[in-house]
C-alpha positions as CSV (number, residue, x, y, z in Angstrom):
1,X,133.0,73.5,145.9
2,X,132.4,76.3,143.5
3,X,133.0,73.9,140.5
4,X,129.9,71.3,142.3
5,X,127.6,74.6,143.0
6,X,128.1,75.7,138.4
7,X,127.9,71.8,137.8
8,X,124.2,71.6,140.0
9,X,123.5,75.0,138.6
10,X,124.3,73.4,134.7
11,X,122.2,70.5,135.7
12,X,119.4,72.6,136.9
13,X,119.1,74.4,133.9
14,X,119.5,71.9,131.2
15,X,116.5,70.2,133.4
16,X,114.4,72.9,132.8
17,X,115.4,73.2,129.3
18,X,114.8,69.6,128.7
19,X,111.0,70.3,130.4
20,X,110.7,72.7,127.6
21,X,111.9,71.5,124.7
22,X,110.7,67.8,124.5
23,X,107.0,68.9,123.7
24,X,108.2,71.0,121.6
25,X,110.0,68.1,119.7
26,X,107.2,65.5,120.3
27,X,104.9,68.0,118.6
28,X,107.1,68.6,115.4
29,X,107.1,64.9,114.9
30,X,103.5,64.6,115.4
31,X,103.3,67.2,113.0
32,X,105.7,65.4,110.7
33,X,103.5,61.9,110.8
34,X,100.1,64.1,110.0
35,X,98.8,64.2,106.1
36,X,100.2,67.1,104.3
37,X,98.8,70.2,103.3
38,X,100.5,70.4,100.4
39,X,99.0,70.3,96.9
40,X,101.9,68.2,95.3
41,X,104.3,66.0,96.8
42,X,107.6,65.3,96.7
43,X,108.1,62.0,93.8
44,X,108.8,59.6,96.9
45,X,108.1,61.0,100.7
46,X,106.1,60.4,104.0
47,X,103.0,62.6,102.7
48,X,100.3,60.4,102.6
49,X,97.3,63.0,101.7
50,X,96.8,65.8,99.4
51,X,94.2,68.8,99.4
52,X,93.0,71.1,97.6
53,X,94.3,75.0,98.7
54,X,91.7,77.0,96.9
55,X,88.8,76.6,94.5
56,X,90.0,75.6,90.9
57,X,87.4,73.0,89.3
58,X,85.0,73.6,87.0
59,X,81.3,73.3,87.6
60,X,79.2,70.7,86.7
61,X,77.2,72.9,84.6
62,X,80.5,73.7,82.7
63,X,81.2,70.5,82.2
64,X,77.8,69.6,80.6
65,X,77.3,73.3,78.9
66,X,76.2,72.4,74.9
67,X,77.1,74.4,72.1
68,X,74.0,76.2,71.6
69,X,74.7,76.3,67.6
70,X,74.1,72.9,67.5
71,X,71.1,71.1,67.7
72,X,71.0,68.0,70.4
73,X,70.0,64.7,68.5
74,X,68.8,61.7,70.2
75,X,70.6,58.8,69.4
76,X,67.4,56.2,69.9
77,X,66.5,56.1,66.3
78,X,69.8,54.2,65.9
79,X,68.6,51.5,67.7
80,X,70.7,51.6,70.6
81,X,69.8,49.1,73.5
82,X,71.0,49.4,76.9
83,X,71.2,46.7,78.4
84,X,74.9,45.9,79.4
85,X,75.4,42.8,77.1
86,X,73.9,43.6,73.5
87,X,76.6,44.6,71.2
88,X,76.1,48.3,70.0
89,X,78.7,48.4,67.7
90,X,77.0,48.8,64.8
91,X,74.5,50.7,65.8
92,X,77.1,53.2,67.1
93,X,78.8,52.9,63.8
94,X,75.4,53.8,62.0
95,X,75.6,57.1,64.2
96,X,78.7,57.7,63.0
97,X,78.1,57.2,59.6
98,X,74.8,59.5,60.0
99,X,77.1,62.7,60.5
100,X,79.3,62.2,57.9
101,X,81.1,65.3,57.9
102,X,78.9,67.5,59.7
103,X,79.6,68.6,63.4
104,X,76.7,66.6,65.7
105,X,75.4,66.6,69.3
106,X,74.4,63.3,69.7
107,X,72.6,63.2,73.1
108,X,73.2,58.9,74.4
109,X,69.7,57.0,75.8
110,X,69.7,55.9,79.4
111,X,71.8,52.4,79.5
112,X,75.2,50.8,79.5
113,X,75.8,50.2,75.9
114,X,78.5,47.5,75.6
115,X,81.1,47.9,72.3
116,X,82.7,44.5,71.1
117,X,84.9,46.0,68.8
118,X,87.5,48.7,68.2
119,X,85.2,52.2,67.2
120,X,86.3,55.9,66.7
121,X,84.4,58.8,66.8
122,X,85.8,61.9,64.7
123,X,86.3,65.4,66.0
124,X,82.6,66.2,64.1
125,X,80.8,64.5,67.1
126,X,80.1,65.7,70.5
127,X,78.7,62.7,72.8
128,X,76.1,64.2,75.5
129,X,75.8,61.6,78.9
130,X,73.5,62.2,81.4
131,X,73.8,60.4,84.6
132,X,73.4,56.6,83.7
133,X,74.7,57.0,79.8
134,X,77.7,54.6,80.0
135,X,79.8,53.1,77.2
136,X,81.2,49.3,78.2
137,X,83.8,48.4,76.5
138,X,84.8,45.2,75.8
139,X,88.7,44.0,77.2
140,X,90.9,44.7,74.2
141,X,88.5,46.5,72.5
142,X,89.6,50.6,71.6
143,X,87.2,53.2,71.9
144,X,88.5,56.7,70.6
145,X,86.9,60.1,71.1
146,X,88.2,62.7,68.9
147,X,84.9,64.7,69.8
148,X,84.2,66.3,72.5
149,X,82.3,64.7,75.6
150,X,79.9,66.7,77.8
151,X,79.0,64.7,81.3
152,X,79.0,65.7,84.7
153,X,80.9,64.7,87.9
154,X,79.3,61.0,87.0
155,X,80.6,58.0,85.3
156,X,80.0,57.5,81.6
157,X,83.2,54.8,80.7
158,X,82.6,50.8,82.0
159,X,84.3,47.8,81.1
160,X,88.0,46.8,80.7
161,X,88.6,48.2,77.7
162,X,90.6,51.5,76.3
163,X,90.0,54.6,76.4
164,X,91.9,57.0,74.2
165,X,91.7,60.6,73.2
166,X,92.8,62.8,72.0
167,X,89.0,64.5,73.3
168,X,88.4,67.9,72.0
169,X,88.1,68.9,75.7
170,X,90.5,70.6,77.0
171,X,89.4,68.7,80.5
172,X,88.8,65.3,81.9
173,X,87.8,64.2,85.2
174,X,87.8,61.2,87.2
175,X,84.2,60.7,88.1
176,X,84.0,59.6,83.9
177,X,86.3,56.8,84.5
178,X,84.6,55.5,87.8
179,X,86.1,57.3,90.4
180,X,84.0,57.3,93.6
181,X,85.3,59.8,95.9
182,X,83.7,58.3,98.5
183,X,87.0,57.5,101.2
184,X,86.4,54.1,100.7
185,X,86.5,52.8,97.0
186,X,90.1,52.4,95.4
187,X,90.3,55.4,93.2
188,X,93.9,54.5,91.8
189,X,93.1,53.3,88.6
190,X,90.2,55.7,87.6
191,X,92.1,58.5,88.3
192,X,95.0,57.4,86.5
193,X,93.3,56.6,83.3
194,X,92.1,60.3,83.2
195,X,95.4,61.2,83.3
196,X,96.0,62.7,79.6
197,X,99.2,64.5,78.4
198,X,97.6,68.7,77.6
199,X,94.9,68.0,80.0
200,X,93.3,70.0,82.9
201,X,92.0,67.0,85.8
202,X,89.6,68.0,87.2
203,X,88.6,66.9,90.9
204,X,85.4,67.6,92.5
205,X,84.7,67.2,96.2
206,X,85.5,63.8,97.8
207,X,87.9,61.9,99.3
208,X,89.6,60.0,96.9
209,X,92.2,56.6,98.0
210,X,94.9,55.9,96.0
211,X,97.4,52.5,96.0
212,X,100.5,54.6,96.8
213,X,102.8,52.6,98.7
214,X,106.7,52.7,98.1
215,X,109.5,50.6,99.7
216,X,111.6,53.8,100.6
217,X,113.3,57.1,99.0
218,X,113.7,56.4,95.7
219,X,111.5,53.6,94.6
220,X,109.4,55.6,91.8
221,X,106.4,52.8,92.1
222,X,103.3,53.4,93.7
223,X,100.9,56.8,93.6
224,X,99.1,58.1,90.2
225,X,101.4,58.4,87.1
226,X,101.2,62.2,85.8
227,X,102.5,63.0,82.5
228,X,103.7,66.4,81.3
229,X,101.7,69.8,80.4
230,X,99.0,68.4,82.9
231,X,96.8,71.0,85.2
232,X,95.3,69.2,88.4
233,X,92.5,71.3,89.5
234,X,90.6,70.5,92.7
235,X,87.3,71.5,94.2
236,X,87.3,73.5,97.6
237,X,86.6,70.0,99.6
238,X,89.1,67.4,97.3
239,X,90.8,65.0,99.2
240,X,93.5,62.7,97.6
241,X,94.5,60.1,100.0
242,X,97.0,57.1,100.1
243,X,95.4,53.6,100.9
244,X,96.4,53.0,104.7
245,X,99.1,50.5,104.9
246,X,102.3,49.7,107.2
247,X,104.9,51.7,104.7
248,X,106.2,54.6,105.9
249,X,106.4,55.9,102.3
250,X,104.0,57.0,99.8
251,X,103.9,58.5,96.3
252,X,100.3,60.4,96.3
253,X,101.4,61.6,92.7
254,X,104.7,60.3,91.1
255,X,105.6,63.2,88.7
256,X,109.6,62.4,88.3
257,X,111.1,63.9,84.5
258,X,107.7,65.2,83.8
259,X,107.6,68.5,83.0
260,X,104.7,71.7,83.3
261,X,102.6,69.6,85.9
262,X,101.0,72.4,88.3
């Protein structure tokens, strides 16, 4: 009888525990399942969303600020044209040729200016966009800036071509290489063509989607490459988000063996 009335009481108890206890675990996986809060990642997990913790981007103005030693040159007289399909090669290469040695602002004419061949700009020249200055790049075609570039939060590269550095800036962003922000355009490969080894990245506000789906822990595939000695800085209102799919896995950023990534 006594060992029936501690049974009952044991019973009793564990009910009310039980009563207690499941919301408690219903809510941790709820909380498990929502996007993270956290600025980076594990290399393979379940986060599917990263935001930014505090101010850290730079300004537009920043971005855009000219060296006020130098004077801002207009690069009409070369006889760019804008259009998306005339070849600006060699009026591009006439620019070049124009500063010789001498550091230059070269300020670009509204336009897309398409390049049909492989062109570098020295470390001398500074190209200036405004919003609607793009260079299109022909596929397999190189375009290297060893310059500086001064745009905003705006696009100023087109075209399947390559981009390559190494930039004088000691920033890139995004928004050059196309990236919308706008929570419904696939950011993945924008974003991951800014990603430059010694670079700052810098976001601004919108909600970015990346192709990050993995197969499990483990697979390394999927999310935005980041190579070493990178900074990703992120405006007050950046979200990066993985493309909604059925996984259960995502890499939001895959930084595995790279090294000084904050």
């Amino acid at each position: 009888m006594q060992r029936k009335y501690f049974f009952n009481q044991f019973l009793y108890k564990l009910k009310i525990s039980l009563y207690f206890l499941l919301p408690a675990l219903l809510l941790v996986s709820i909380h498990f399942n929502q996007p993270s809060e956290s600025l980076l990642g594990k290399a393979t997990s379940q986060l599917r969303t990263v935001r930014s913790l505090e101010t850290k981007s730079l300004s537009a103005a920043a971005l855009t600020a000219l060296d006020p030693g130098l004077a801002l040159t207009s690069m009409t007289s070369f006889g760019l044209v804008g259009d998306g399909q005339t070849d600006n090669w060699q009026a591009l290469t006439a620019a070049i040729a124009a500063a010789g040695g001498q550091k230059v602002q070269y300020q670009l004419p509204v336009g897309v200016f398409r390049i049909s061949s492989n062109l570098s700009f020295p470390e001398n020249i500074t190209l200036v966009f405004s919003e609607g200055n793009r260079l299109a790049v022909d596929a397999g075609v190189t375009l290297t800036l060893q310059g500086q570039v001064k745009a905003g939060y705006y696009q100023i590269f087109t075209g399947k071509g390559t981009i390559k550095g190494p930039f004088q800036n000691n920033f890139l962003t995004p928004s050059w290489y196309g990236a919308q922000g706008d929570g419904q355009t696939d950011d993945t490969l924008a974003i991951q063509a800014a990603m430059l080894e010694n670079k700052e990245i810098l976001f601004p506000n919108g909600t970015f989607l990346v192709e990050a789906q993995t197969t499990g822990y483990g697979d390394l595939t999927g999310g935005i490459l980041i190579p070493s000695n990178v900074t990703i800085k992120m405006s007050p209102l950046t979200v990066i988000k993985a493309k909604p799919t059925a996984s259960k896995f995502y890499n939001i950023f895959n930084i595995y063996e790279q090294e000084n990534v904050t």
